[in-house]
Every structure is written in C-alpha cells, then in structure tokens.
C-alpha positions in Angstrom: 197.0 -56.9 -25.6 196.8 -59.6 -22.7 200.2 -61.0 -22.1 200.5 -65.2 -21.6 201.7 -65.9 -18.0 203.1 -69.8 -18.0 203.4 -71.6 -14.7 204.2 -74.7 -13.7 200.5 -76.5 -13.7 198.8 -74.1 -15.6 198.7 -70.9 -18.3 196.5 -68.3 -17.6 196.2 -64.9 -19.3 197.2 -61.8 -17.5 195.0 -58.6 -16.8 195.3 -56.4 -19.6 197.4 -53.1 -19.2 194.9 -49.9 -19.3 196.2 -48.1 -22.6 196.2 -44.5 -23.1 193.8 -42.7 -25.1 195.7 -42.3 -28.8 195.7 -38.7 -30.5 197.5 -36.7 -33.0 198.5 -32.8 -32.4 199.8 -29.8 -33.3 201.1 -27.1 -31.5 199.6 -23.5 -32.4 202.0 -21.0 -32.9 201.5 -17.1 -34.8 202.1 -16.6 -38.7 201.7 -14.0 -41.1 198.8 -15.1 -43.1 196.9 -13.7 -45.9 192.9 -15.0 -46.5 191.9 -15.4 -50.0 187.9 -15.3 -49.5 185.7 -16.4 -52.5 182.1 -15.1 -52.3 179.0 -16.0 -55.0 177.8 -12.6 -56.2 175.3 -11.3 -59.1 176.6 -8.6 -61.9 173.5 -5.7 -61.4 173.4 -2.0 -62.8 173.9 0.7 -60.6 172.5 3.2 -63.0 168.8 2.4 -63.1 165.8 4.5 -64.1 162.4 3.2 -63.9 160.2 6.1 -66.5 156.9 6.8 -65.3 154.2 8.7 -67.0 153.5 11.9 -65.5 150.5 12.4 -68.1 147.7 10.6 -69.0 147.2 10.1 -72.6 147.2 7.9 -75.8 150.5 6.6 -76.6 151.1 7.8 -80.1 155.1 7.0 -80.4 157.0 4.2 -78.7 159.2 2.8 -81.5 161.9 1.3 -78.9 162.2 -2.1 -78.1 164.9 -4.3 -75.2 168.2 -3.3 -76.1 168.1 -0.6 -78.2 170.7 2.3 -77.3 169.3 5.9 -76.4 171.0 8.9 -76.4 170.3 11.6 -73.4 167.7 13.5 -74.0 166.8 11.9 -76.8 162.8 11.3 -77.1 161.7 7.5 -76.3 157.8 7.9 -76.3 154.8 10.9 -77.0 151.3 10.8 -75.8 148.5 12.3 -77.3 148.7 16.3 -76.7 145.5 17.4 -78.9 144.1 18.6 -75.6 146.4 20.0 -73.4 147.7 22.3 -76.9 143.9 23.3 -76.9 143.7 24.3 -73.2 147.2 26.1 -73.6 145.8 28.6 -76.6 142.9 28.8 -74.2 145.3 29.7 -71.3 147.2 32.3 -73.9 144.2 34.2 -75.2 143.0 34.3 -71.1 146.5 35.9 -70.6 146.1 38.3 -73.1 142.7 39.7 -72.5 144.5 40.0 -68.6 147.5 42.3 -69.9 144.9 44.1 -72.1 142.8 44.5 -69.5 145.5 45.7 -66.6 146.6 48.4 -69.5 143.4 50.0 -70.1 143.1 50.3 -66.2 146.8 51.6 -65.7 145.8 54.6 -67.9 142.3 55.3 -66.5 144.0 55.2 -63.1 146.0 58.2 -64.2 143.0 59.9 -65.2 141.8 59.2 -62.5 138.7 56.9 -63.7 139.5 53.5 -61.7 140.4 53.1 -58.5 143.3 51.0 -56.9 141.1 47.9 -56.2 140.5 47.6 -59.2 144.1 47.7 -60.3 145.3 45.4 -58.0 142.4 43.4 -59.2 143.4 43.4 -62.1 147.1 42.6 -61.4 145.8 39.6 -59.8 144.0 38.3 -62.9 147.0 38.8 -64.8 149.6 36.8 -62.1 146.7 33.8 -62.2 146.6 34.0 -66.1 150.4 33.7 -66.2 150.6 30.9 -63.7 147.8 28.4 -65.9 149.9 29.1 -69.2 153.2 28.1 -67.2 151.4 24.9 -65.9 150.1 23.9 -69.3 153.3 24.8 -70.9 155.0 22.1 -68.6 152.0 19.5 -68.8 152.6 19.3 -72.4 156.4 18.8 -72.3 155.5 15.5 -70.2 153.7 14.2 -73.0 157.2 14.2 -74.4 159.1 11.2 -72.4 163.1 12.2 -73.0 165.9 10.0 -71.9 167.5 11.5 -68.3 171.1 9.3 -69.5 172.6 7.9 -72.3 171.4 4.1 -72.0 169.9 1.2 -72.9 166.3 0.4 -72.9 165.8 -3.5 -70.4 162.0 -3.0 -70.1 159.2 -1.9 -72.2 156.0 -2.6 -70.5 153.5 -0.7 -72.7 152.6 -0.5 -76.8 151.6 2.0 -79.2 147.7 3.2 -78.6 147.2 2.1 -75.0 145.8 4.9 -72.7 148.0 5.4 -69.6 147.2 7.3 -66.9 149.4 8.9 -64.2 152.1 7.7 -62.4 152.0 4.1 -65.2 155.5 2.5 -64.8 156.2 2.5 -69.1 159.8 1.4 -69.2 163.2 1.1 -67.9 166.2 2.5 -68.9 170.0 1.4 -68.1 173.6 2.9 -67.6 175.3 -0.5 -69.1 178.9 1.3 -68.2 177.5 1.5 -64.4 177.6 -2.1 -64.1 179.3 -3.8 -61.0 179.4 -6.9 -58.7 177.9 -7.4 -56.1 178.9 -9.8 -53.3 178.0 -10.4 -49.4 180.8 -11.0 -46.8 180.7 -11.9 -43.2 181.1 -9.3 -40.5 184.4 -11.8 -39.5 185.7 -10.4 -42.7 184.7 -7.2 -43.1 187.5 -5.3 -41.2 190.2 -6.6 -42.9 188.8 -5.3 -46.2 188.6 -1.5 -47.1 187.3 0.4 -50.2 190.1 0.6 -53.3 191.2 -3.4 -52.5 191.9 -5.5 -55.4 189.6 -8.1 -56.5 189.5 -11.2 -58.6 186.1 -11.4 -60.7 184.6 -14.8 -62.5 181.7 -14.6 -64.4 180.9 -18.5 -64.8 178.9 -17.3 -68.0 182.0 -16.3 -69.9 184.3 -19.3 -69.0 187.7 -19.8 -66.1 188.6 -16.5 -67.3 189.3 -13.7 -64.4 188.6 -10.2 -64.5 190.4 -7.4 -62.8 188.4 -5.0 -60.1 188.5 -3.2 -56.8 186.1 -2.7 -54.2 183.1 0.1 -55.1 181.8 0.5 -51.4 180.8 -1.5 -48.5 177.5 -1.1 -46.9 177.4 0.4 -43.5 174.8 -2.6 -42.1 174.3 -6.2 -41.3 172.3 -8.2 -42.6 170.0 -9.5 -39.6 169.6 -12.8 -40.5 173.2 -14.0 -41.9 175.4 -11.0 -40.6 176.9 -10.1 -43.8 176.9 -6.9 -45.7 176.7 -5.9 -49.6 180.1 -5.1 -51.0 180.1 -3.5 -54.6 183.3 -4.1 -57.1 183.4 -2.3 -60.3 185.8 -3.7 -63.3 188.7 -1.9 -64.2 187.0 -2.9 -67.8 184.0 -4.4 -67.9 184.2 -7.3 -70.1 182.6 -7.9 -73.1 179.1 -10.7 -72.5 178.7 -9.4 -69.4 175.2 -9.1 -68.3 172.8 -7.9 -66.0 172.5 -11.2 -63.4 175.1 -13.1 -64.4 176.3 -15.3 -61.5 179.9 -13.9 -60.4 182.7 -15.8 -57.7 184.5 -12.8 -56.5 188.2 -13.8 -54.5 189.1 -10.8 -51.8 192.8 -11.1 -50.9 192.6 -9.8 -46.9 196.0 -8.2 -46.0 198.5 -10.6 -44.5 198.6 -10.4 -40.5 199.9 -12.6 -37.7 197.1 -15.2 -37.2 197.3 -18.3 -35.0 195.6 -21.2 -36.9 193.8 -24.8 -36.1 192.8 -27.4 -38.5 189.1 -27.0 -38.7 188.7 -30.9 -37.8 190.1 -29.6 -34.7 187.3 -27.7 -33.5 184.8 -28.9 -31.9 181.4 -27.7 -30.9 178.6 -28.4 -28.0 175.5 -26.6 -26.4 178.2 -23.9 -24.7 180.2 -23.1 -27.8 183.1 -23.7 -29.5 186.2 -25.4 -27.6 189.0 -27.6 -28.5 190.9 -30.3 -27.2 194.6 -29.4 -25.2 197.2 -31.6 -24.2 198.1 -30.8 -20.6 201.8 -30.9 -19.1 200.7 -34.0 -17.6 200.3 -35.6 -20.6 195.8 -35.5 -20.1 192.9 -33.7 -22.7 191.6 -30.8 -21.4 188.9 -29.2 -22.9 189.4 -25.4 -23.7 186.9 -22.6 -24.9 187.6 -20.2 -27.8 186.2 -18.2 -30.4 186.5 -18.7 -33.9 187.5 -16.2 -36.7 188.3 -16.2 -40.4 188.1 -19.9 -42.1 191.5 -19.7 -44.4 191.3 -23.5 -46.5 191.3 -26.0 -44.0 192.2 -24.1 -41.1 190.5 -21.7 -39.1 191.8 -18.7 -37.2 191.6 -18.3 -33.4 190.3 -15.2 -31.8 190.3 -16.0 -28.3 191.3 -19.0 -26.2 194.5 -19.9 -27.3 198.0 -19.0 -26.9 201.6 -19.9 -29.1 202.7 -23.2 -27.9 199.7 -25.1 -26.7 198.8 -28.5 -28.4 196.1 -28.8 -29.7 194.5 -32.6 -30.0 193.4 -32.7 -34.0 192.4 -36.5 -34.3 191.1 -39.0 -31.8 187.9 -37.5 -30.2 185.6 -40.3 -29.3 185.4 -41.2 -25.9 188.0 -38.3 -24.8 186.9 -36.6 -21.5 189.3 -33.8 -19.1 191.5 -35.8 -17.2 191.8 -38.3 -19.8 195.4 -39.9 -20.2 196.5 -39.5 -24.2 199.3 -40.8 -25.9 200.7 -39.0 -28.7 201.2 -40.3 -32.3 202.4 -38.6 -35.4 200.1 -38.3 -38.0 201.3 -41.9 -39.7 200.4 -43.2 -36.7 203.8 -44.0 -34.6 204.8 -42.5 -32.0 207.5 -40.7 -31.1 209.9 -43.5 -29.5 209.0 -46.1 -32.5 206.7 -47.8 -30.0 203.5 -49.4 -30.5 200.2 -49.2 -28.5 201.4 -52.0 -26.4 204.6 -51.3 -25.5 206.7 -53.3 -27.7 209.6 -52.0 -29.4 209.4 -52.6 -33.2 211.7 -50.2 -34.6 208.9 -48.1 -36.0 207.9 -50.8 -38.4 204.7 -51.6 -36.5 201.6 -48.8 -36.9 199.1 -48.6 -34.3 197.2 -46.2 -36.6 194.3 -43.9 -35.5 191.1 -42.7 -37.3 189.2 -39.4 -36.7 187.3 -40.9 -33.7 190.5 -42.4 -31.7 189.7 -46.3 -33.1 193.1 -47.9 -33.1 194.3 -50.1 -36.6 197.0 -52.3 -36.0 199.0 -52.8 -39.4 
C-alpha cells in the first residue's frame, strides 16, 4: 500500500514498500502412523477346471446345465463308445489267441519241437496283445467324462448329439469354496504388507456391509506397466451372494511405523522430480528435492529429502523462486505478531488472507 506524503505546496504518493512473498507452513516432524490403503479388486475362483475331451465321439449324455452342483467323481457327460467296445473284444480275442499260442509253444519247446525264436516270438505277440487291450481299456473310460472335484458347473459349451473331436473344450467346472479376492497394490506398499494380515472386504453388490479376511499370497512380480502386484485375500467366511466377478474395495491396515508426513498440496513436481518448498533460516524459499512414499489421506510420506524440523511452504506457490523473501501467515491468514501485509498493527482483526497460488485478500 502507497503511503500519502503531505508537504507544504504539494501531496505526492510515496514509493511503495517491496512486500514479502506470503506463505503458510508446517514444520515436518516423525509420527507413528498406520496406512489404511483401499484397493478396487474382483472376487475370482481359484479352483478352476476347464474339461476337455480326450475322445472323439457323439455326445450321448450331457444332462447338466450352469449351476448345477456335482459331486467328485460323479459322471457329467458320455460319448458314444459302440466302437471303441468293438475294437476292445477285438483286442481280447487277439490276446487270447497270443496266450494260447505262447502255451502250445512252451510245451513243444520241452519236447523239443520249437525253437527259442520262436518262443520269444511268441512272447512278443503276447506283450503287444496285452499292451492294445490296456490302451482300449483306457480309451473307453474317456468316453466317460467324471468330475476331478466336487463343484459347480459355470460353462457348458456343447449339447447332446454333437460330434467332438479331441482336445474340444466341453465345459467348466468350479471349487465355489475356493473363491477369493483379488486386488493389485503398489510396490510403495508392498513391504509393509505380509501374508496372514487382516483385511477389510466390500462387495458393492451386496451393500456397506464388510467382510472379514486375511491375505492368501502376494505375487513375487511387478507388473511392468503400473508396478503393482496381485495380492489374493480369502474370507474367513465367504458370504452368502457372492459371485464370481463381483467388484470388491479391499482396506489393508499397514502396520504403524514412524513416518514423516507433508500435505500432498505441498508437493510439488517439475521435469527433474519431485521437490518442495523450505523456509530458510533467513527467512527465504528454497526449493528442496525428495522422494515420495505411501499417500496416507491427504498427506503423503517422505522417503528421502527431508529431516524433523524443516518447514515446509504448503500454500503460496505462484511466483515463488530460491532466494525469495516469504512472510509467514497462519493458515487464517494472520501472522504471527497480529500484523497485516502492510505493516500496520490491527490487533489481529485485519486478514491479509492467502489462496493456494500466494494472491493476497484483504478482509
């Protein structure tokens, strides 16, 4: 504010005084802090089973449908067998006329009217007879499609009288008690989070309600492009409407350890990094490099840069440069001596409030 300067022929307006840049602050110091981190997730299976055909054949049987229960071992589908049972009495009678045919030999070999060739001739006939009625024996049990778990059946991708050949993907069967959660978390908060840790788990789909878990297992590897990594939770109980891709919030409570916290606003960021603003001894900014950590609410933790005690500028950015002079102003915008911007004493009933960028508002 230009003061009036009276003289005895004329008023004239004095040169302004320079004013200091106004800021707000806090001074960083080390607390035991604990992070609650919420994470978007999906509910998936664990227990999967993709059943392929390992036959080719005419379904004859497939009376299952989407969410029928199956016991293990219990038979979910037959293909047509009328050939394979043909070829196996074919491979029986073949391994009959062998044993038959290694027994007359045996006793003519102790009268000594074959010879060892043939014997061992023989013998071999018998071994390859055996091995084609073992081989049909276990082609025909995969016309027989069992049930490896007790489950429930989420695909059925084929009908009654289609021809399938090998290797035909013909449904899918599910462990419903081997579902969990499944959430990724940075790499920033991956070592304060271990296997057996308490979670919180919301399934949007079933209302506010939380559910009670603990951590499954972490993946051992980053993701390339975001640098996180899966984490699995498993209910204590799973809950009843849970589904199979369900949208989950999952809340990890990271044990509480001394951490030395900013206001996020008071980070700042240009082509180098990150950095923040200090106040020097000598009352000036000067612009300081760290590295970020955890984001707990509205604060973030400091890694690297920072000590306990510095002030740290949180409001009052725009136009601030190292060396710059600031003056200090509580967050109502008075300073600490009840003096305004301009040097007059009010008795901390003036504000020379500040916004985000440093613009003063006189009230």
């Amino acid at each position: 504010m230009a003061a009036v300067v009276r003289t005895q022929n004329r008023t004239r307006l004095a040169p302004p005084r320079p004013k200091s840049h106004l800021v707000t602050s806090i001074t960083t110091e080390r607390a035991l802090v604990s992070a609650r981190y919420e994470r978007p997730g999906t509910l998936r299976l664990r227990r999967l089973v993709r059943i392929y055909s390992l036959e080719e054949g005419r379904i004859t049987k497939f009376d299952l449908f989407e969410g029928d229960r199956v016991a293990r071992d219990q038979t979910l589908m037959r293909l047509e067998d009328d050939l394979l049972r043909a070829e196996l009495d074919k491979a029986r009678a073949s391994r009959d006329q062998a044993d038959l045919e290694l027994e007359r030999l045996m006793s003519l070999i102790e009268r000594r009217a074959a010879s060892n060739a043939e014997l061992a001739q023989a013998r071999t006939a018998l071994a390859i007879a055996d091995a084609e009625l073992r081989l049909l024996q276990t082609r025909l049990t995969y016309t027989r499609i069992q049930a490896p778990f007790a489950g429930i059946i989420i695909e059925r991708l084929v009908e009654p009288g289609d021809f399938v050949t090998k290797n035909t993907h013909l449904l899918t069967l599910a462990d419903p008690a081997s579902m969990l959660a499944e959430v990724s978390v940075s790499e920033l908060v991956l070592p304060h989070v271990a296997v057996g840790d308490p979670v919180r788990i919301r399934i949007d789909a079933l209302g506010d309600r939380d559910f009670d878990g603990n951590i499954l297992r972490i993946h051992p590897t980053l993701s390339e492009v975001n640098r996180q990594a899966k984490v699995e939770m498993r209910f204590k109980q799973i809950p009843d409407g849970a589904r199979a891709g369900q949208f989950i919030r999952a809340t990890l409570v990271t044990a509480a350890v001394p951490r030395l916290l900013i206001p996020f606003s008071a980070l700042r960021q240009d082509r180098e990094g990150q950095f923040v603003w200090l106040i020097d001894s000598d009352d000036t900014a000067a612009k300081c490099r760290v590295q970020s950590g955890l984001r707990i609410a509205d604060r973030i933790e400091i890694l690297q840069g920072l000590e306990p005690g510095d002030k740290v500028i949180t409001r009052g950015f725009l136009g601030l440069d190292s060396g710059t002079k600031v003056t200090l102003i509580d967050s109502d915008g008075i300073d600490s001596d009840g003096i305004d911007s301009d040097g007059i004493d009010n008795g901390g009933i003036g504000r020379d409030r500040i916004d985000d960028d440093g613009h003063r508002k006189i009230e």
